[in-house]
Each structure stands twice: as C-alpha cells, then as structure tokens.
N, C-alpha and C positions, 0 to 999 in steps of 0.2 A: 577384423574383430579378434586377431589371434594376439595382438597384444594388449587388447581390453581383459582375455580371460587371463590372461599370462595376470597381468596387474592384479584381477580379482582374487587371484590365488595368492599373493601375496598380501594381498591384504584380510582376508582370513585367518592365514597365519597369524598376522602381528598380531591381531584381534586376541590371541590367546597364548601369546609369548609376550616374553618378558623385556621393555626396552627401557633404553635412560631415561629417568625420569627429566620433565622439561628440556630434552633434546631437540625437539622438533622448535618446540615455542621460542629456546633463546637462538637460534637461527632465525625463524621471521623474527622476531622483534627486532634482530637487525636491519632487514630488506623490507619493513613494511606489509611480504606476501608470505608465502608458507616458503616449507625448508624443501630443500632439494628433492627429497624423497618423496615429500607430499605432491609437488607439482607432476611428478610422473605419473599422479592417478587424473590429470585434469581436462584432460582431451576429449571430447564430446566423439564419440563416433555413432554410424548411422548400422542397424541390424541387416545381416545378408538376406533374410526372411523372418518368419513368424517363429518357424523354429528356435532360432536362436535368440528371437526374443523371448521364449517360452523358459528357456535355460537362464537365459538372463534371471527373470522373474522369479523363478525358483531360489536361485542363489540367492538371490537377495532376502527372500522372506529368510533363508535359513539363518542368513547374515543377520538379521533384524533380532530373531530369536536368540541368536549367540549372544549379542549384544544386551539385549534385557535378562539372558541368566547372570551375565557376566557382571554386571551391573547390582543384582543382586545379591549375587555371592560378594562383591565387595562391601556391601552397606552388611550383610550378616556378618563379617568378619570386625568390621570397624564397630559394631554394634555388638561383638561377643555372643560367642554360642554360649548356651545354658548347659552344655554336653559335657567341657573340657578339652575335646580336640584341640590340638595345636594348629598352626597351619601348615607346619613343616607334613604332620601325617597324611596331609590330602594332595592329590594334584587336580590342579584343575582339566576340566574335561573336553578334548580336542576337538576343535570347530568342525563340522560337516564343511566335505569340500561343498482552419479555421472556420468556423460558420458563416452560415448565410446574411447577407442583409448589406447591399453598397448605400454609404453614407449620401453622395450625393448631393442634390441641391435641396434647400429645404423647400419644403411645402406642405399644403393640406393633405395629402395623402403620404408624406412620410417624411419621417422627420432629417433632418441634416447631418448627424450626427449619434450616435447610440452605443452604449456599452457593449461587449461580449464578453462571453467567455477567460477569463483570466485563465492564461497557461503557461507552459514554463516554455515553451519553444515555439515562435513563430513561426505559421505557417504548418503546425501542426495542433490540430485541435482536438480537444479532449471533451472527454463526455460529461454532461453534468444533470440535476437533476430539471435543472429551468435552461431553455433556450429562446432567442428571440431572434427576429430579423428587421425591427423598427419599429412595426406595426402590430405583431402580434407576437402574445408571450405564451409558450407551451410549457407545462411545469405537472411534476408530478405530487399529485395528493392522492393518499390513500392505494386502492388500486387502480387508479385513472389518472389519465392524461389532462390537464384540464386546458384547453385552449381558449384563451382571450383577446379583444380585438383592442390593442393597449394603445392606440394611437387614430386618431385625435383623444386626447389625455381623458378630456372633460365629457366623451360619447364611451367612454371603455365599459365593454360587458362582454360579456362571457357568449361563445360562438358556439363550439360542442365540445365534448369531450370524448375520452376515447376509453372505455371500458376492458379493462385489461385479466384476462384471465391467469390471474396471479400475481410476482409481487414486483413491480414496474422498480428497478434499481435508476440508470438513468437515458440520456437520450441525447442524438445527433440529431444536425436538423443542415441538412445539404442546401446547396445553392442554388439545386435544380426540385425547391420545393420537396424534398423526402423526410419523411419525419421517421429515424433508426428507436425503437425505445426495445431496450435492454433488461430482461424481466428473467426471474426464475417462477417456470408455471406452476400452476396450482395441480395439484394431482389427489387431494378430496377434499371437499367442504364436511367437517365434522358438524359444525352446527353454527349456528347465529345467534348473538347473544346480544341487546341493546347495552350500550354503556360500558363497551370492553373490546378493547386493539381489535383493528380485524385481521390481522395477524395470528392471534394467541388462539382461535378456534379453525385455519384453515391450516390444509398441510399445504408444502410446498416442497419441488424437489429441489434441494439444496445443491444438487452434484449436476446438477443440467441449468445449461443456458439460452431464453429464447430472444431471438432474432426477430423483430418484427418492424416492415418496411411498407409505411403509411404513405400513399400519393395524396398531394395539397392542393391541387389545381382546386378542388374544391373544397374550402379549407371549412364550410358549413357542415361537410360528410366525408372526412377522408377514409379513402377506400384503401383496405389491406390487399397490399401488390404482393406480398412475400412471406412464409416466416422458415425462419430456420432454427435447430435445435443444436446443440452442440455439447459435448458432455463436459464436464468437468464447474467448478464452481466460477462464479462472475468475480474477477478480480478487476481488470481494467482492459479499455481500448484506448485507442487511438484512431484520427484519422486525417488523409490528407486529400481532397477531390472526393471522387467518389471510392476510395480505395480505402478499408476499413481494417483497422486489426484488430481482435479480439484477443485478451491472452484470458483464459482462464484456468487456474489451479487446484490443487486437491491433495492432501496429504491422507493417504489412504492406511487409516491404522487398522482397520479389517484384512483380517488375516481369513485363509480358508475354514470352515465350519470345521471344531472339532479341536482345531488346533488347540493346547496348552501354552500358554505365555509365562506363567509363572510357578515357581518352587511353592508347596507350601512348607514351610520353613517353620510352622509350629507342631508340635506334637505336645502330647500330655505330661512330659516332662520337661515342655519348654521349648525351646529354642533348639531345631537340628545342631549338628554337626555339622562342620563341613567336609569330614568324607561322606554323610549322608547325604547333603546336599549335592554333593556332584556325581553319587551314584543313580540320584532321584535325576538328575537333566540329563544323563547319558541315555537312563532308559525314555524319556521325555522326548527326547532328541531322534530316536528310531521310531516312536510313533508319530512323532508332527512331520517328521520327513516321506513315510509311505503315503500321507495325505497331501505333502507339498507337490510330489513327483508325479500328481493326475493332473495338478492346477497348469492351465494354458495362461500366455499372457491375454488373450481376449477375456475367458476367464474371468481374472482376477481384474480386468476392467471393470466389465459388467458384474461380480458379484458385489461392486460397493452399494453400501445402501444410499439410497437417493435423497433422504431427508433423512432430518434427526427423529421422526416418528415412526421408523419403519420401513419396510417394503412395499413403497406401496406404486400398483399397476400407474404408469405415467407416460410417458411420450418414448418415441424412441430416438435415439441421436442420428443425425443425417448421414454421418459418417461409419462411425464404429458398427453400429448395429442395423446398418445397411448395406454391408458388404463393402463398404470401401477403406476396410481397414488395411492400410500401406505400413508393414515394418521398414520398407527403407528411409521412411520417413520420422522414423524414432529415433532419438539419440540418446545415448545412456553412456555413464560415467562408473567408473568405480568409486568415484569422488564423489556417491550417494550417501546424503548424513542420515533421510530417513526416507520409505520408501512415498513416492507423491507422482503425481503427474501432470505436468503444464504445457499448454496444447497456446504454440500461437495459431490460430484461423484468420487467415487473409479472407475478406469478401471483395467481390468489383460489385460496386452495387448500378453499376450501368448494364452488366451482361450476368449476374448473379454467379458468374465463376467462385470457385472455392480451392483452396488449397489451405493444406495444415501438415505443421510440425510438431511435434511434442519432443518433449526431454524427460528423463524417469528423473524427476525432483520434484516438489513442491516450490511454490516460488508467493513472495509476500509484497516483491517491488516491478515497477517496470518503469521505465525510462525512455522515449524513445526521440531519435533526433530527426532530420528530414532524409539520413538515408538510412538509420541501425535502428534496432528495437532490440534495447537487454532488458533480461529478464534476471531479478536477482532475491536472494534468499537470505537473513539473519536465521542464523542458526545455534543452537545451544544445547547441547547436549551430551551424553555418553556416546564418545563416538570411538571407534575403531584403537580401543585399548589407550587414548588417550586419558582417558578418564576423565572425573567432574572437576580437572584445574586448568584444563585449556582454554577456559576463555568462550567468548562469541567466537564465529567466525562467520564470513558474507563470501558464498560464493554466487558468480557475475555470467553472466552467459551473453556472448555476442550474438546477433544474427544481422545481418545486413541484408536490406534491400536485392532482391536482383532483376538484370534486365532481361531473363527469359522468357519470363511472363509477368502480366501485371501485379500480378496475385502470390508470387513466386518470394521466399526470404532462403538466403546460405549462412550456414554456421558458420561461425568465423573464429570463435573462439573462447576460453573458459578462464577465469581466474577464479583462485581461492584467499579471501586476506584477511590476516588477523583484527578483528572487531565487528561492530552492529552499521551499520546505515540508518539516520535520521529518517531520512523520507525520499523520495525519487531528486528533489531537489539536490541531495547528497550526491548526484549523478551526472557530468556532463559531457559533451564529446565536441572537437574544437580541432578542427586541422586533422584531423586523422586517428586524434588521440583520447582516451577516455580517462577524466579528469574525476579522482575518487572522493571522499569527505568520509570520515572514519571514525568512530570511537572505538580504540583497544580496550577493550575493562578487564587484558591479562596483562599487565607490564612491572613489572619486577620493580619496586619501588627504589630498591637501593638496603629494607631495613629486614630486618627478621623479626619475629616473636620470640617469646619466652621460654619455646620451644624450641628454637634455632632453627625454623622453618621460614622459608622466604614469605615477605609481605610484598601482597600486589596492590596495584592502584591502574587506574585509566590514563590514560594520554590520548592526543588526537594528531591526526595528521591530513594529508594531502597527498594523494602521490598520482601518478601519470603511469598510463598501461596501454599498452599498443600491440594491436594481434598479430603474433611470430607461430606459426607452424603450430596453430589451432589453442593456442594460449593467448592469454590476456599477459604479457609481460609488466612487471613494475619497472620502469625505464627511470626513472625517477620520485621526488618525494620531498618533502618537507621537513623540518625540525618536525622533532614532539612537541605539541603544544597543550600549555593548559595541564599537568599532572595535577589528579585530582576530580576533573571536572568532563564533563561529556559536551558535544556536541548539539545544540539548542536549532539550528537553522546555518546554512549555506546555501550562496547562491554565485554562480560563474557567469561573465560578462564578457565575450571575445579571451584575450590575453591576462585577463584579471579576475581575482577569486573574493571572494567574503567568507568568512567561516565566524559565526557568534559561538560561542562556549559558556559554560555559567557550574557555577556552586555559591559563593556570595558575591559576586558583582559577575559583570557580562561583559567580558573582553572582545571586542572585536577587530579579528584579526584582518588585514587587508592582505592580497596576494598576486605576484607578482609572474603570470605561468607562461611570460613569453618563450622560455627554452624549457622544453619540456622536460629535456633529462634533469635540470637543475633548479626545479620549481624552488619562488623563495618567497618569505613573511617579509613583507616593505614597510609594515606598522601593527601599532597594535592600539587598542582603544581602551580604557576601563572604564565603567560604569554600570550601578547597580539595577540590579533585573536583567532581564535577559529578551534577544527577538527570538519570537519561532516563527517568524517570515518573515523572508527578506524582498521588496520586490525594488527595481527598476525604474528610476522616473528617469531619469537619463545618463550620461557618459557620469556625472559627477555627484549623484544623488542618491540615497538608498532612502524609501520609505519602509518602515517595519511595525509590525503589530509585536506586545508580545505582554510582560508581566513586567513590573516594578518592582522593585526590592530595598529592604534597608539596609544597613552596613554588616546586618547578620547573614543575609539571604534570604531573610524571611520576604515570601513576597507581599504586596499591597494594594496591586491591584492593575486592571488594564490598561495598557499604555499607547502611544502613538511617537512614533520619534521618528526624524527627520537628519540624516547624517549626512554630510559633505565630506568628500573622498577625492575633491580634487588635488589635494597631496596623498596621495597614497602614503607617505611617510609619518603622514600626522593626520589622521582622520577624527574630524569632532563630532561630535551630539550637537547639530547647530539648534534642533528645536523639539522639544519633546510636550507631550501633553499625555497627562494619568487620568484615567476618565472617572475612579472611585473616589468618594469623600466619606466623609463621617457617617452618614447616613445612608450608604447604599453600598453595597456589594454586585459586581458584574463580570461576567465573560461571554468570548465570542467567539463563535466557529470557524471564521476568519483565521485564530490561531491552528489551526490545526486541519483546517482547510483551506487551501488559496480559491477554490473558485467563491467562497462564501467574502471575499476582498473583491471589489470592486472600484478601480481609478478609471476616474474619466479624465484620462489625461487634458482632453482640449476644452473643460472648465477648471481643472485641477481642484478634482472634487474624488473624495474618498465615504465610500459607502461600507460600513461594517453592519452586522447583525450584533446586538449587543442584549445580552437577560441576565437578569437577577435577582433583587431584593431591594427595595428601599423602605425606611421606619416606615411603620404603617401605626395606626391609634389600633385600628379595628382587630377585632377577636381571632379574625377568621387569617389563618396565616398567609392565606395565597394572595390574599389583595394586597400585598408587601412586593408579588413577583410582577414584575414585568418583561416585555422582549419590546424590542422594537430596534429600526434601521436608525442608526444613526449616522451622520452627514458633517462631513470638515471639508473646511476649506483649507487646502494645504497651497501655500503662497513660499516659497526657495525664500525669498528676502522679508516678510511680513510673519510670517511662523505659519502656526497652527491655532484655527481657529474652529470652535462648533458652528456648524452651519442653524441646526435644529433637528427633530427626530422625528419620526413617523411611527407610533404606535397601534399596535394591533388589539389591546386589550378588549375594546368592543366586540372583537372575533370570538372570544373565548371565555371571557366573564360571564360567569351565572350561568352557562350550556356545555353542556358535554353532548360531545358527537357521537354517531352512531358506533364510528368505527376507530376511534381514539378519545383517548384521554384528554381534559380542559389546557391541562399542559404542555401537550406535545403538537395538538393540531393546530394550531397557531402561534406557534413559535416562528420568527421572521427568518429565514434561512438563505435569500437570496435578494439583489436589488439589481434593480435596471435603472441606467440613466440616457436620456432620450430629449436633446438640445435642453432646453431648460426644466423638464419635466425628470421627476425621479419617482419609483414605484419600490413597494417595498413587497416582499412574496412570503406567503407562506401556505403550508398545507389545507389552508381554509380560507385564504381569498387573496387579492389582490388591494392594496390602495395607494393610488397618485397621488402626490403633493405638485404645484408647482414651486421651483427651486427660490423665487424669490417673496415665497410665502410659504412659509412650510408647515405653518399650524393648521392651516385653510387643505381641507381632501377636494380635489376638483376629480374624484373620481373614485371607484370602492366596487368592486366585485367579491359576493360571497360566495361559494363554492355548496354551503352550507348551510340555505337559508332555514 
C-alpha cells in the first residue's frame, strides 16, 4: 500500500497546482489510453486491514471536497465576481493531505426445440426478466413471479406464482430446477392506492440486493431454499452451472452528516471575491475535516441511505453488517473519479458458498467471458484538476476466474482510456486479449474558433489490452474512425470485429483483429440509419435492429437488415426491411436490449417487441397505441419477410390494473419460440399463436383477470 498513498499524495497535489493545459489528453490521443503519468495511478491494490482502509476513505472524501470547491471557484471566476478582485490577488487554497431446458426429441411432453435467453457469450448466461425451459415460462409481473405451464401450446395456464416481497428485477433458472430471482426488498408499505404503479406508494431499498433460491421439483409450490442480502445497488449477474456472479454498484454522494460541500458565493452585494471565496473553503475545510477524521470505512458503508425515501429500518447485508467485513478483499485505486463501491459476490448455489470482492468506484458495465468478469465505468466529470475539457473517460477493471476455490475471482488488472463505451457489447476478450470499441468525444479536430482556442470533435476506435503487472495495457489499436459521429453498436466474432457508427448515414466498419498488436479496418459500409444491435446468424451474416434515416440523418423509423460479410473487404446490405409507413410510428426494446431479440435460428425466425401509434378515427388518443410481437422470416437467399403479429391490446384496453398503468402493464417485452409454436409476454399475461397461423391464439393466460 506504500505506493498507493505515495500516488494519493500526488495526486492531491496536482488537484491544486498548476499544469499544461491539454498535456495529458494530446499524449492519450495518441496511444488511444491515458498518458504516462495517469497510468501510474491504475493499479488496483488490496488494503492491509480496515485501518488503512479507513484512511483510505477519509482521503478520498477530502479529495471529493477539494474537487467540488475547486470546481467552484473555476465556474465563479469564469462567471466574474461582482467584488472586482483580480485573480492574480487570490491564491487558491491547499488540498488537505446458459439456462435450463435440453431440446431433444420432440413429443407430447416437451417440445424439440425452444428459444432462450439471447446473450453475448456462449455458455454464459445472463439474467433476464422471463426465463423458460420448454415447457414452462417464468416471468416477472408486477411484484410476482408469474409461472406458466407453456407447453402443450393449446392446454397453457398459469401453475402459481411466486409473491415477492419487494421489487423482483430479474431471474436464473438452473438446470437442476432452481429458480435465482433478483429483487431489491421492500422495507415499508406507505399505503395502497387502486389505479396507481405499485411502485410509486411502496419504499424500497435501493442500496441492497436480495437473493432468492426457489426449489421446482414442485413446480405447483415452489419452496424457498435460500435468500441472501448483499449491499450495494442491482446492476448485473452473470452465470455459468451453478456458479453465479452478482456485481452490484453504488455511487455514494453521501458524505458524513454536517459536512459542508459548497461556497455560498452570494452575498448582498453580489457575487464574492475570490479572496473571499478561498478564505470561506480554508475555514470550510478545518471543519469537514474534524468530522472526516471519526468516519470509519464501515462507517461510511453503512451510513448510505438505503432508498431514495429515507432511512428506513430494512434488512441487514450477509456480509458487511454481519461481521464478515474482509479489507483484504477491497481494492482501491488512486484512479478514483468519484467515490462508489462495486462488490462482485460469487455464490455456489450447490453448497451456498459465498466469497466477494469490491473496488472503491462506482461501475455502470460489466462484461464477462467464460474465465474474466470486467467490470467498467464512463466517466465525466471535474476530475483531478483536469478540468471540464477532458473528455469522457472509461476505466476497465480485470478479474479473472480462479482455481482456488469455486467461488474465488483474482484482480488482474486496470485500464484507464480516453472516451464512453456503448454497452457491454463494446467489450470482448479472444485469446487472452480484451478487445475495446470506443467513443473519444475529446479529439482535437484539427480547427480553432474565433477565439483561437482549439475545436474538438469525436472519433472512434478499437484497440487491444492485455494485463502486464496489474494494468490493462493498449498493445494495439485501430485508425480513428468516423470523426464526427459516435459509436451506435459493436459486436466481435473470433478474429473479426463490427463496429456500426452513425450522424447521417451508418457506416459499417468490418475488422480484421487476427494480430492483436496491429488490429485493422478490412472494409467499410455506408448506409443510411444506423444498427444498435448487432447479432450473429453465422460466420457470414450479421442480422441488426436498429433506425432508418434519410440523406439528412433524420431518422424514419424501425428497421431490420440483413448484411453479408463474406468479403470482409466489401461488406453489403444484402436485405433490409423498415417496419414504419405513413400511417404509424414504432419502436422496440430489442434496440436497446438484446435479450428483448429473439432468433430462432433452426426456423430462422426473428421475434421483436414492437409499440407505437397507428392513425386512429377515434377521439380517444390511446386507441392509436399499440404493442405487440412481431415475427419475420429471415431467409440468407429469399430476404426478409413479416411472418404476422401477436397482439396484446385485449390485455389492456378499457382496464387499468391494480398496480400499473393501461400502458405499461401490457406492453409485449419478451417472446418464446417453441418448434412451431410462438408466445408473446408481457406483464399482464401470456398468448400463443401457432407459427403457421398467427392470427388464430391457440392459447391466452391472463395474469389479471
């Protein structure tokens, strides 16, 4: 730890000295990662005890406060005092130191074939809010589990449900019958109210996460084997057998009671000074500090508040506030943009083992592959006397698998690099190496203004990072691609990359990453609109959701497109289809979430959720909305074709539910496809079509009767 604080001290420093302006930024922009100086703060290390995580903690709030005067005083300077102070008269004031369900043969009792779970890494399965194993569909509505007995199509009804105390986010569903569902509990019921969210009248703690492990043997009553509590916010798991990883985060802007955070910076004649302002944070600075110096880092765990309503009395974490809080097991960075805390939790849900790691950051991504789980952050903000012209930055955090225990992950390493990440898909790992997708929105255009001050613009890239002595190094990298425009969707496939872009038309780039140190762009594509998904039909095909555009940008409407990439050199648009006309307006959660896409590769059938508006005669505006599953046939040599649709509207017309609005509790959000048989989901029931009759429901479960 002796050269974590050594780091920390330097970097307080800089925090309130004077350095080159854009020094650090035109270094990365050439290597794609941060500049020399920055990478020395990136090394993840673990605390010798609580103590010194205690100091840790302490520094950092101080640091947080340096930063928000600092911050401050630049916006009062830039904005003029109403005093006359110069700035020369002031100095500024020195820093305190895969699921369950085998296909099989077909029969009466289960079907041959059946959809899952869409994920980005095989063989690793992700949580979602509907799971299924052929025969029956588990899916969350409201605060229940609702469980359906989805097979035979034309017998489907509802078995039981599972009443969840609190607010059910989403759920595994293992091969050895366990049913994982993923909840933040409830900690008071203010009141019941007919005909309003049941959300908006109960509290919830926002900062804790529960665990709850359902046995299916009898799948009429399943009985709760398990729950577990864990602090921190529900961001994502992962899982592969019965080995489960939880990460959840929290950006803790709760400072200790008392504390002061800001200047007030007005008086009766205006606007301070800023010798007055930095005599006001010096004195400012000796009192938040006699309160900083009692706070522990347990503390400052447990004093966040649990919800956005309060303190209110709720459960307690299995860990932290059960005496099994391990500082060796924390890792902390000087390379802290703001203070947070992200806790991976491994479970064995065979033996209920438990082991956890945290890092002192907040974290917004996770990624994980069949042996690493990174965990990564966009970041933006006043940070460490860079000021507000740095740019995004994304820092990446390694952990790898280990074989100590089953339940066991080792830090492996940390990268910092300049721009935002898309979405997890932005993320892949191939041979040993983690393969990045990036928007820079700080890159020096080339022009200035009228002022003689540099103009920036976006660029994009690719680069390769491989863990050397507890860093994420950039070994590699791509041209800049796309000035101008940001990153829409990427996706990696073995040796070969995709990356879409867009501002008026959607380039897409093809990628070539068989030598890591010298990844290269093998083609490029234009055409207008843009995918925000990219998925996989095989070695030569890309299927994509995303928006249409005209020759302005403007966009037009839903799309489906169909790209052949067996020349990497010349990749085409072999077949597209827009799903809007003159008369209706649509979108789909599809874009913006993969598991809401659904390919049944072995009918090559494509299920989206699709709602919006179509002309309506009538008064009333809602009868213009629709949702419902929509169904293509996607044929390599034939195109794309509408199969037909499955709407819900009967769900939700002319009734509003107890516990949602007409709008939202029947909105189609997921689909199952099951040999010829397709099911469309949503928070207020179930309905089958079969595939070669889709007008005809051979089947309807309401949730809500």
């Amino acid at each position: 730890m002796k050269r974590l604080w050594l780091s920390l001290s330097l970097v307080l420093i800089s925090c309130t000295g004077k350095t080159s302006k854009n020094a650090d930024s035109t270094s990365a922009q050439k290597t794609g990662g941060p500049s020399a100086a920055a990478s020395e703060f990136l090394s993840l290390q673990s605390f010798e005890n609580c103590s010194v995580a205690d100091s840790y903690i302490q520094t950092n709030i101080r640091r947080k406060l340096a930063d928000q005067f600092a911050q401050q005083r630049s916006n009062l300077q830039y904005y003029g005092s109403g005093r006359g102070e110069s700035v020369a008269d002031s100095a500024a004031p020195t820093a305190e130191s895969s699921e369950g369900g085998s296909t099989g043969k077909e029969s009466a009792g289960a079907p041959g074939d059946f959809s899952k779970t869409n994920t980005q890494v095989a063989g690793v399965d992700e949580p979602d809010m509907m799971k299924t194993n052929g025969t029956h569909i588990f899916t969350v509505s409201g605060s229940e589990v609702q469980i359906v007995q989805s097979w035979p199509a034309n017998v489907m009804k509802q078995v039981s449900k599972i009443a969840i105390d609190g607010m059910p986010r989403n759920l595994f569903l293992t091969e050895d019958n366990k049913l994982v569902v993923a909840s933040m509990p409830r900690v008071a019921k203010v009141q019941s109210r007919r005909n309003a969210p049941w959300y908006y009248y109960d509290q919830y703690d926002y900062a804790m996460t529960r665990l709850e492990i359902f046995d299916l043997t009898n799948i009429a009553a399943p009985k709760l084997e398990k729950t577990f509590h864990f602090r921190g916010q529900y961001l994502d798991m992962r899982r592969q057998g019965n080995l489960l990883r939880l990460v959840s985060s929290s950006s803790y802007a709760q400072l200790p009671e008392g504390i002061i955070q800001y200047v007030d910076i007005y008086s009766k004649d205006g606007a301070v000074s800023l010798g007055d302002f930095d005599r006001q944070v010096v004195k400012l600075q000796a009192a938040n500090d006699a309160l900083i110096q009692k706070m522990t880092f347990k503390d400052w765990v447990l004093s966040q508040n649990r919800n956005w309503g309060g303190n209110w009395t709720g459960v307690s974490d299995d860990l932290t506030e059960k005496g099994a809080l391990d500082c060796s097991k924390i890792f902390a960075s000087t390379a802290l943009g703001e203070i947070g805390l992200t806790s991976i939790t491994s479970l064995n849900l065979a033996d209920s083992s438990v082991d956890q790691v945290s890092l002192l950051a907040p974290s917004n991504t996770i990624y994980a592959s069949e042996e690493s789980l990174y965990v990564a952050l966009n970041y933006r903000s006043w940070w460490w006397g860079w000021g507000s012209e740095s740019g995004s930055k994304t820092f990446i955090h390694k952990f790898a698998y280990s074989s100590a225990t089953s339940t066991a992950v080792a830090y492996q390493g940390s990268a910092m690099l300049d721009g935002f990440l898309n979405d997890q898909f932005s993320l892949d790992e191939h041979g040993g190496y983690l393969r990045v997708a990036v928007t820079d929105d700080h890159s020096f255009s080339g022009t200035y203004n009228v002022q003689g001050l540099p103009m920036f613009t976006t660029v994009n890239r690719v680069l390769v990072l491989k863990p050397e002595d507890k860093k994420l190094v950039v070994v590699g990298q791509t041209k800049d691609l796309a000035p101008g425009e940001r990153i829409y969707s990427a996706r990696f496939q073995g040796n070969k990359g995709y990356v879409v872009t867009f501002r008026q038309t959607d380039p897409l780039y093809t990628l070539d990453l068989s030598n890591p140190v010298e990844p290269k762009v093998t083609g490029e594509l234009k055409v207008n609109g843009f995918s925000s998904y990219i998925h996989l039909i095989d070695d030569n095909h890309l299927l994509t959701v995303g928006q249409d555009a005209d020759d302005n940008g403007r966009v037009k409407g839903l799309k489906i497109a169909v790209f052949d990439v067996t020349n990497p050199a010349a990749p085409i648009e072999k077949f597209k289809k827009v799903l809007n006309d003159a008369e209706s307006y649509s979108w789909s959660e599809a874009q913006y979430d993969h598991h809401a896409f659904t390919y049944f590769a072995s009918r090559g059938l494509l299920g989206i959720p699709v709602g919006g508006y179509r002309t309506s005669t009538s008064n009333r505006w809602w009868d213009g909305y629709f949702s419902e599953l929509q169904v293509f046939k996607i044929d390599l040599n034939a195109g794309i074709s509408q199969k037909g649709a499955i709407a819900m509207n009967d769900l939700y017309q002319g009734q509003q539910l107890e516990w949602d609005y007409w709008w939202g509790g029947s909105e189609v959000r997921r689909s199952v496809f099951a040999d010829d048989f397709i099911y469309a989901i949503s928070s207020s029931g179930i309905k089958a079509v079969n595939g070669n009759d889709m007008a005809t429901a051979v089947g309807s479960v309401s949730f809500y009767p």
